[in-house]
N, C-alpha and C positions, 0 to 999 in steps of 0.2 A: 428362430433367427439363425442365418449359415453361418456357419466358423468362418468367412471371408468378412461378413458385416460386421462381425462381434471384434476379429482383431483391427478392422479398419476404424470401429471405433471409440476400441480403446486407444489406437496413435495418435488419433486426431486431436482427443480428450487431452490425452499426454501434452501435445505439443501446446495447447492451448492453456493446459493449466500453469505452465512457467507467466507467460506475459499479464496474464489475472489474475494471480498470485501478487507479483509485482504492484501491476494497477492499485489492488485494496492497499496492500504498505506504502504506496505513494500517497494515496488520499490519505490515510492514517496519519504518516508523517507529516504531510501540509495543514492536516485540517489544525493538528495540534501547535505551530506553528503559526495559523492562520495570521493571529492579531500583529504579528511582527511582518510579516511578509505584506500587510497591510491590504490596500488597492488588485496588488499580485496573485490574490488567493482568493475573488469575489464567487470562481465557481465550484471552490473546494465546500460541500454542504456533508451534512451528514446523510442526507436522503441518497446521494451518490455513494457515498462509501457502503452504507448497507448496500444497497443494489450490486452493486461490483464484488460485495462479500458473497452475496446470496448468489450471482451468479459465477465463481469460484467455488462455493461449493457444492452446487448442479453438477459443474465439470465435474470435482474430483470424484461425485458419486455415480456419473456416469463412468468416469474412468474404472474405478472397482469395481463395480457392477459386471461391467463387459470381460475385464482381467479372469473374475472369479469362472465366470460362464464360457470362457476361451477356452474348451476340452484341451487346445493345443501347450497352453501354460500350467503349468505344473503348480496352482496357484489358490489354494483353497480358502474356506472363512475363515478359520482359524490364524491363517498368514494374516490377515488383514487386519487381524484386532492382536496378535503380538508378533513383537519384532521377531527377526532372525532365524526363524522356525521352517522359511519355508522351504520348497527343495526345489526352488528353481532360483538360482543366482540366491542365497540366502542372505548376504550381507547386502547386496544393493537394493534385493528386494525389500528387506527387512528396514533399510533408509527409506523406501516411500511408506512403510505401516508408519514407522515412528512419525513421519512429518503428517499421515491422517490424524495419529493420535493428538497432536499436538492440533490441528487444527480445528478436531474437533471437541476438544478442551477449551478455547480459543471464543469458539463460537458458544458450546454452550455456557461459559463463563460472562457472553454479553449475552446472552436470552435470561440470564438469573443475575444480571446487574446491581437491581435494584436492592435484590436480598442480600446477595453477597458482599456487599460496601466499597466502594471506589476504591479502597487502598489494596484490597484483595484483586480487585478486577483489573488495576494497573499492572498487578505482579503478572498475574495470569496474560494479561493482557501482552505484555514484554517479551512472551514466548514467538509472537510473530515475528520477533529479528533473528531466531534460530530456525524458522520453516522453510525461508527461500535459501540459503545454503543447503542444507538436510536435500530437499527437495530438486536444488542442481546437480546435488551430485547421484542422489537418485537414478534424474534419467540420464544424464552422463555414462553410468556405472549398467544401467540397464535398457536404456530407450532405445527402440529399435533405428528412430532417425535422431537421436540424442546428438550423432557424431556427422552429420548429415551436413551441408553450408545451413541450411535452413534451423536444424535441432542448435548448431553453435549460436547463429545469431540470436536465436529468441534469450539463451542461456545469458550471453552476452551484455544482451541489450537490457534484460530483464535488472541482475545485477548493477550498469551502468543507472540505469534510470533509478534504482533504487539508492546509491551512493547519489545522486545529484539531489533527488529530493532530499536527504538526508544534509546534504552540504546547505542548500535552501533554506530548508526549514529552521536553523541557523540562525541566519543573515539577519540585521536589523536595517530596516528601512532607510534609507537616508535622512537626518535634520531637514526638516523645513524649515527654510532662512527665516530670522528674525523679524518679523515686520516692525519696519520702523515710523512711525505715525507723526504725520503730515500738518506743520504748523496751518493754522484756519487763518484765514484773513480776516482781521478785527477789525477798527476802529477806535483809536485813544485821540483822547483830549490831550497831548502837554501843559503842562502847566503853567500857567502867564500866558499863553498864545490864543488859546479862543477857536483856534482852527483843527478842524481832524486831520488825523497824520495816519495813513493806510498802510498798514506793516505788509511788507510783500512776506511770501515763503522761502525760506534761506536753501 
């Protein structure tokens, strides 16, 4: 594969893993939310947030993958499994290992769910509100089109959608009005009269 393919796609990768990233923490946040958001949230499933997880971190592994195998990056395995180490931009690079780390903690903490007990996998699980920060300023700090109209927006957009889901997920439904139930039309006898008296509805 030529050093031309290999840095095209790892930018591509990059720009692609902010708005996926996001995606999964939207469904995350709504799905948990769901029952309040009520009618609002019929397409938030858990089969969707797996999918948009798995294919999040497709990206980030194509992203590393290509980073490591980019002769022109200063960027080895060792960088990619600890922070700070590496000798090319070491602090921002060192923010995208921490946020793999994290996400790959993340994930394998829901593949051993079941063993692990929900109250450990919530902990673990909570770490996803410190990935998409870590991971902004990542490629902010290193992304080649990070500073780009294009790298701002995603950055941008990524963040706002996560704060709205966040404000949403929230929200309780409105009251359904009270229903008030509807006198029936009877038929009584008075008494001494002999004749039916038809009650209308008040």
């Amino acid at each position: 594969m030529s050093a031309d393919l290999l840095w095209w796609l790892a930018r591509a990768s990059g720009l692609l893993l902010l708005p996926s990233l996001s995606a999964v923490l939207v469904l995350g946040i709504l799905s948990r939310g769901a029952r309040r958001l009520g009618g609002r949230a019929r397409w938030v499933t858990p089969a969707l947030h797996r999918t948009l997880a798995l294919t999040m971190v497709g990206l980030l592994g194509l992203h590393v993958v290509t980073i490591v195998a980019d002769s022109s990056v200063d960027v080895g395995v060792l960088d990619v499994v600890v922070p700070f180490v590496s000798g090319f931009d070491p602090f921002w690079t060192g923010l995208g290992t921490t946020a793999l780390l994290l996400v790959v903690t993340i994930t394998v903490s829901s593949l051993v769910r079941v063993r692990l007990g929900h109250r450990a996998w919530a902990a673990l699980h909570a770490l996803a509100w410190v990935v998409l920060p870590v991971a902004v300023a990542h490629g902010l700090g290193v992304g080649t089109d990070a500073r780009t109209p294009l790298g701002v927006a995603l950055a941008v957009g990524s963040v706002l959608a996560v704060g709205a889901a966040a404000a949403l997920g929230r929200t309780r439904p409105a009251p359904r009005p009270a229903r008030i139930p509807q006198l029936v039309p009877v038929r009584a006898v008075p008494v001494g009269t002999g004749r039916p008296v038809r009650l209308e509805r008040s």
